[in-house]
LUMZA-326222 format. One record per residue (C-alpha): residue number from 1; residue in three letters; x, y, z. Coordinates in Angstrom, 3 decimals. Layout:
LUMZA-326222
ATOM  badren  kefi        xx        yy        zz
ATOM     NUM   ALA         X         Y         Z
...
end
This chain:
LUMZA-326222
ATOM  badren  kefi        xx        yy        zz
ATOM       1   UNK   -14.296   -18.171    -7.408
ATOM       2   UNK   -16.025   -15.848    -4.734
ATOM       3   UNK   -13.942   -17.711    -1.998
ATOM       4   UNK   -10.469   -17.190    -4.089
ATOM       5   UNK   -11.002   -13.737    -4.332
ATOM       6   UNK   -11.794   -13.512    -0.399
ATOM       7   UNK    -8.716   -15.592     0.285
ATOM       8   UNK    -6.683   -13.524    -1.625
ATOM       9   UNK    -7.762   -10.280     0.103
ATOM      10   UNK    -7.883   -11.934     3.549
ATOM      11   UNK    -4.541   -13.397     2.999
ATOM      12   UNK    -2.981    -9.765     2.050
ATOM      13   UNK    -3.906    -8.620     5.511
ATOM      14   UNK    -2.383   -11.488     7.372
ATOM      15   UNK     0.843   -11.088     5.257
ATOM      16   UNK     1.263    -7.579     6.951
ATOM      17   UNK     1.748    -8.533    10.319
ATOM      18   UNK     4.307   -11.713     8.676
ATOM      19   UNK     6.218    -9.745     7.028
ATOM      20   UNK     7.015    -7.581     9.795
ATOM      21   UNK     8.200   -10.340    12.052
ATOM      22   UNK    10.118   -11.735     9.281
ATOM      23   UNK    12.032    -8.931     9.040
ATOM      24   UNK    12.184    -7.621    12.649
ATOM      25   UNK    12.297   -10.510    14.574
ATOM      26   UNK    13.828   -13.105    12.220
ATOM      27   UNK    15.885   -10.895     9.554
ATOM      28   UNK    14.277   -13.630     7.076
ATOM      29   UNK    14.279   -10.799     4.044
ATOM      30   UNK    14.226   -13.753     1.490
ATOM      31   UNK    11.187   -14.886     2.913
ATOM      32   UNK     9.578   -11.775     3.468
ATOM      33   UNK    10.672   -11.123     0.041
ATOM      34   UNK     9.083   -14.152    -1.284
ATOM      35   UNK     5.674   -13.279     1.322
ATOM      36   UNK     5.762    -9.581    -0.337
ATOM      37   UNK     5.381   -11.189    -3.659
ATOM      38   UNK     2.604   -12.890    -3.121
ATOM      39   UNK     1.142   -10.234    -1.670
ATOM      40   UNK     1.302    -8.086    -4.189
ATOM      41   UNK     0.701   -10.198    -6.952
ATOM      42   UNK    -2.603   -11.163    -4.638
ATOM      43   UNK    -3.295    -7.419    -4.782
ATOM      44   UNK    -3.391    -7.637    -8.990
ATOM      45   UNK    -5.329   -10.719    -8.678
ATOM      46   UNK    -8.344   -10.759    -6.415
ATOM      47   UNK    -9.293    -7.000    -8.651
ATOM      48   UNK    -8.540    -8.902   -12.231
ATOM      49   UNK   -11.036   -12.031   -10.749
ATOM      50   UNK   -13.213    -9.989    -9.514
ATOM      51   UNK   -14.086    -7.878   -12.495
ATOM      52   UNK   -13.328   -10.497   -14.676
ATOM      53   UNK   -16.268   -12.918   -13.119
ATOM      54   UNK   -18.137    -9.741   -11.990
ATOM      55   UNK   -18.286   -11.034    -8.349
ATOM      56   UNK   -16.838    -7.197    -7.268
ATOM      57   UNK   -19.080    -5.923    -4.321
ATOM      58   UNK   -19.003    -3.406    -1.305
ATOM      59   UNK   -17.577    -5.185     1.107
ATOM      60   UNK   -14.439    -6.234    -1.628
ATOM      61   UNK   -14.105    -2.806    -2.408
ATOM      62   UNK   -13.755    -1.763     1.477
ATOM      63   UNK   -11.699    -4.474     2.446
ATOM      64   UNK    -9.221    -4.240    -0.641
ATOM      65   UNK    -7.398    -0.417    -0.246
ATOM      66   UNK    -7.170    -1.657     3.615
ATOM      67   UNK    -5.808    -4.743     2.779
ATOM      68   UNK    -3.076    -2.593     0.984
ATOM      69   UNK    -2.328     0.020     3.682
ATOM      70   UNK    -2.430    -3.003     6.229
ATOM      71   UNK     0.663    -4.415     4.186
ATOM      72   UNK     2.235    -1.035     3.366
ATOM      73   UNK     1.486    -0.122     7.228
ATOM      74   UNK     3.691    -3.241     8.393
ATOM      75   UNK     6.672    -2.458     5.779
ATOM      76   UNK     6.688     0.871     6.542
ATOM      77   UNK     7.560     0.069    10.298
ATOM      78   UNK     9.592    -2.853     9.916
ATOM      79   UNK    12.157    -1.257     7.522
ATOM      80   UNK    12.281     1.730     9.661
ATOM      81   UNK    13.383    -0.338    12.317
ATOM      82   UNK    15.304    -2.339    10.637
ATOM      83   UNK    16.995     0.078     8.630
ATOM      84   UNK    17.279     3.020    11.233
ATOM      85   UNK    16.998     5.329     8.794
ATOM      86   UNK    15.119     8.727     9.446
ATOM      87   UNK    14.944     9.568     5.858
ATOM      88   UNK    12.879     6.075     5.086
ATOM      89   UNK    11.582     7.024     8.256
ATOM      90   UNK    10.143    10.290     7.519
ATOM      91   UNK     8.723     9.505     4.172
ATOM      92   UNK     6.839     6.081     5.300
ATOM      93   UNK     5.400     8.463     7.446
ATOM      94   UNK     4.502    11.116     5.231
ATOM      95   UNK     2.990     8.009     3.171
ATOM      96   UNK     1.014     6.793     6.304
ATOM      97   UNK    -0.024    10.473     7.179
ATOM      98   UNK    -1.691    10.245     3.677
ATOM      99   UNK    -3.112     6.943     3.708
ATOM     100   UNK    -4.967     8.429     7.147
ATOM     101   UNK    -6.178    11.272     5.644
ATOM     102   UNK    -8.085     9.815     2.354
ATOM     103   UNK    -9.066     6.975     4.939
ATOM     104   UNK   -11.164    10.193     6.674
ATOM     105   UNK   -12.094    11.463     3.413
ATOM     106   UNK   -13.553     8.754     2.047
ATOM     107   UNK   -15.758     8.648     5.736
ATOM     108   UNK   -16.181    11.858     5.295
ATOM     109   UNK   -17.704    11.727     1.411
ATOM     110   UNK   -20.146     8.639     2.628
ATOM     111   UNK   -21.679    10.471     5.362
ATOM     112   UNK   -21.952    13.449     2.792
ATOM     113   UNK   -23.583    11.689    -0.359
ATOM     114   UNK   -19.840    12.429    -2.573
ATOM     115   UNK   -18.873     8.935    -2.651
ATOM     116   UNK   -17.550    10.021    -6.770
ATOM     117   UNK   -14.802    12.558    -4.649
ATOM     118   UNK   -12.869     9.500    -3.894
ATOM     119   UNK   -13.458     7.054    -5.841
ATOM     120   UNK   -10.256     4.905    -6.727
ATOM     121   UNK    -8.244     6.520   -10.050
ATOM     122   UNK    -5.588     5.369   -12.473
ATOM     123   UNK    -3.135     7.326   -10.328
ATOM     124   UNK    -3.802     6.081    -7.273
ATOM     125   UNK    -3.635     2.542    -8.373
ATOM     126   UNK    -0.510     4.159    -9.941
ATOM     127   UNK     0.516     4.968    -6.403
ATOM     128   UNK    -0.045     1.406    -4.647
ATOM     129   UNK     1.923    -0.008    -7.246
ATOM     130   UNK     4.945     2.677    -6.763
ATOM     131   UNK     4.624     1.718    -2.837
ATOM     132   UNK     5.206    -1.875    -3.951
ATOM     133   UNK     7.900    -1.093    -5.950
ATOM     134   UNK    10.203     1.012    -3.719
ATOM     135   UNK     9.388    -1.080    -0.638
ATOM     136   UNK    10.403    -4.239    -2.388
ATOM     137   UNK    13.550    -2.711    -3.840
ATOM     138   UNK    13.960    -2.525     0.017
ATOM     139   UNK    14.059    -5.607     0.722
ATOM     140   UNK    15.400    -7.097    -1.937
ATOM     141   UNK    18.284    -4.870    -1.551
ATOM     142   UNK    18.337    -6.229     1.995
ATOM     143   UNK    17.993    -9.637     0.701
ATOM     144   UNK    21.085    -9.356    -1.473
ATOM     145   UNK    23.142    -7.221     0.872
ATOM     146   UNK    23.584    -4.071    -1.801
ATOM     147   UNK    24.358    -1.032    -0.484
ATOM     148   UNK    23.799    -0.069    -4.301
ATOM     149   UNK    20.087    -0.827    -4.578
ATOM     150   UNK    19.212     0.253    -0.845
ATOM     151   UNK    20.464     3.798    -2.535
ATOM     152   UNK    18.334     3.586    -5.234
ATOM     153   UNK    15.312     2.646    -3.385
ATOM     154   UNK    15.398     5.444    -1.506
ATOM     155   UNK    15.370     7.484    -4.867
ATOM     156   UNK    12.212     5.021    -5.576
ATOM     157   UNK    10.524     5.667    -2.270
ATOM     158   UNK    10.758     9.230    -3.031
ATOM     159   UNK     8.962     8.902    -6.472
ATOM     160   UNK     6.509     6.552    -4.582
ATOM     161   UNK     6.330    10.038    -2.048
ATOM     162   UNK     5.428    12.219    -4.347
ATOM     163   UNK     2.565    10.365    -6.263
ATOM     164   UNK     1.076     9.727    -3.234
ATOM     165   UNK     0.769    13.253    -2.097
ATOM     166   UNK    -0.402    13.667    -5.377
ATOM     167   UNK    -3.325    11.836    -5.140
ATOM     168   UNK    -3.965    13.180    -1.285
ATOM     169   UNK    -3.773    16.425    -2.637
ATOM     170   UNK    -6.382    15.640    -5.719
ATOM     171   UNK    -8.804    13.560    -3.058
ATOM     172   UNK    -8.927    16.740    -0.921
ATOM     173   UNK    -9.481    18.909    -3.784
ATOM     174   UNK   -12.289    16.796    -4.757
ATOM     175   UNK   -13.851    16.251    -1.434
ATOM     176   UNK   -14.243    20.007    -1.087
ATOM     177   UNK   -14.612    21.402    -4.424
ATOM     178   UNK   -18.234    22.674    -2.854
ATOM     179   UNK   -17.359    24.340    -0.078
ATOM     180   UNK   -14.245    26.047    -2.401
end
């Protein structure tokens, strides 16, 4: 089960750089699409197994959040190329900015003994799965050709904005409630 739950991970991170050539290079958005899925359903997965067969361990939770922001890294600069868009533009980057910044936290909290500051919460799970969401209503709406649903995922990618700065903004809160 140990090397499922690996694969799973692993596999995340090489869907990433895929997905990005399927959409760049290739304008394949069905099977990016289809490669997203998997990727996020992998996401779900490789956590449920893990707890489930209590094989979770450091190196799992390390490699998993990266795993994530190695996939939402790749989407987030494929679809503003391929999209052209400076709004989806600016708030992948905003999203990235964040992703950065509770990346240095985190480092920050383990050379400081205040691991607890930013430890993984409901919301922030919330969060990845509101990334997922908008980014796939992406490309799905590029999949289908709808003007229509590329308009409402930018209304998702906005919702998927703000709960991310949300849980930046509790992260930092937490990683300095000493010196505060």
């Amino acid at each position: 089960m140990k090397i499922l739950i690996n694969f799973l991970t692993y596999s995340r991170i090489a869907c990433g750089p895929i997905i990005f050539l399927l959409i760049s290079i290739f304008e394949s958005y069905g099977g990016a699409l289809l490669l997203f899925f998997y990727a996020s359903i992998s996401d779900f997965l490789d956590g449920f197994f893990a707890r489930k067969y209590e094989l979770t361990s450091v190196l799992g939770a390390i490699l998993d959040p990266i795993a994530d922001k190695i996939l939402i890294l790749f989407l987030i600069i494929a679809l503003t190329i391929n999209l052209e868009s400076l709004y989806f533009g600016f708030l992948g980057s905003l999203m990235l900015a964040r992703e950065f910044w509770v990346a240095a936290l985190r480092d920050f909290n383990a050379r400081n003994s205040n691991l607890e500051a930013t430890n993984v919460t409901f919301l922030a799970k919330l969060k990845t799965s509101a990334q997922l969401f908008s980014l796939g209503s992406y490309l799905f709406a590029l999949y289908v050709n709808s003007a229509l649903i590329l308009f409402l995922a930018d209304f998702f990618l906005f919702g998927a904005l703000i709960i991310t700065l949300q849980t930046g903004i509790t992260y930092s809160l937490q990683s300095f409630k000493k010196s505060l």
